[in-house]
C-alpha positions in Angstrom: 24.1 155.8 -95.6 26.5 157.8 -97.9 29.2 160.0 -96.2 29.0 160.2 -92.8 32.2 163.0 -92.9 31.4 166.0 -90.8 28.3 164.8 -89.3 30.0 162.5 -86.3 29.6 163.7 -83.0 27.2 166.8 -84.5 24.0 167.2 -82.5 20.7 166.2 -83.7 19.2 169.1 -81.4 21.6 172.2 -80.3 22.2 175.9 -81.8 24.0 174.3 -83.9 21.4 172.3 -85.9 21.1 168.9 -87.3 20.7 167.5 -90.6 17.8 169.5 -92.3 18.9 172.8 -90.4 16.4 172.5 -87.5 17.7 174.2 -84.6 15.8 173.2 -81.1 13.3 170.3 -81.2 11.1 169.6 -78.1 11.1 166.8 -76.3 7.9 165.1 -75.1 9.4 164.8 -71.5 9.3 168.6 -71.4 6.2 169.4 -72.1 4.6 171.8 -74.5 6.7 174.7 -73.7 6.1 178.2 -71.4 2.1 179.2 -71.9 0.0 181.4 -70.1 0.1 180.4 -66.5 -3.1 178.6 -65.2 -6.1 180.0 -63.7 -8.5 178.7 -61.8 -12.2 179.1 -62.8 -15.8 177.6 -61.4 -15.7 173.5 -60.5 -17.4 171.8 -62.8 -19.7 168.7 -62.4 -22.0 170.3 -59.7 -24.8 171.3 -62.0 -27.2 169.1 -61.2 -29.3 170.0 -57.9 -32.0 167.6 -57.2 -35.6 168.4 -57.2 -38.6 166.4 -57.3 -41.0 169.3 -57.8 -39.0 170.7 -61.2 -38.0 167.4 -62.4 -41.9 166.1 -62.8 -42.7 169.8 -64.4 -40.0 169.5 -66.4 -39.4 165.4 -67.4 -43.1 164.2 -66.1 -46.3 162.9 -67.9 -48.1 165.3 -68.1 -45.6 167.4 -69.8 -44.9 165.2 -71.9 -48.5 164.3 -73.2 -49.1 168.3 -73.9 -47.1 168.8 -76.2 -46.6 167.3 -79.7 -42.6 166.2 -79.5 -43.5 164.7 -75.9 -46.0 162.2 -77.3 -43.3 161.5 -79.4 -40.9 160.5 -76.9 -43.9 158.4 -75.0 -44.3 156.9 -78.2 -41.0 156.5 -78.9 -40.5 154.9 -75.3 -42.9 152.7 -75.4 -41.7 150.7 -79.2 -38.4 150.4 -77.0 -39.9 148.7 -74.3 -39.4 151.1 -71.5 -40.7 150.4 -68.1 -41.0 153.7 -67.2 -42.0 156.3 -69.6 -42.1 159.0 -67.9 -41.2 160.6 -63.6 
C-alpha cells in the first residue's frame, strides 16, 4: 500500500537491502549457516550391560527392605498394585 515508486524490481534480500535496511536474510533451505565442523564423540545408548548379580544388589528385595526410602518404594508398589515389587 502507498507508493510503490522505487521499490519495483528492488530485492527483498541482496547487498542492497530491502525495505527496513536488512541486508542478507537466511533462508531455511540453507541451513543455519558455517559452524564448527562436526566431531565425532563416544555412541550413545550402550550404557546398559546386563547383570543379574548387580541388578538384585542394586534393584532387589533385600535392598530394598534395608533401607528406609526402599520400604518406601515396596510400599509405594504395592498401593499401585504391582505384581512384582521387587528382582
Amino acid at each position: 500500500r502507498g507508493n510503490l515508486e522505487g521499490r519495483q524490481g528492488a530485492p527483498l534480500t541482496g547487498e542492497e537491502g530491502g525495505p527496513g535496511g536488512r541486508r542478507l536474510r537466511a533462508r531455511w533451505w540453507q541451513g543455519p549457516g558455517p559452524g564448527p565442523p562436526q566431531i565425532r564423540t563416544k555412541a550413545r545408548g550402550n550404557e546398559y550391560q546386563p547383570n543379574n548379580r548387580k541388578r538384585k544388589r542394586t534393584h532387589g528385595w533385600i535392598k530394598r527392605i534395608s533401607t528406609p526410602a526402599g520400604i518406601e518404594v515396596i510400599l509405594r508398589r504395592m498401593l499401585k498394585g504391582r505384581k512384582s515389587l521387587s528382582h
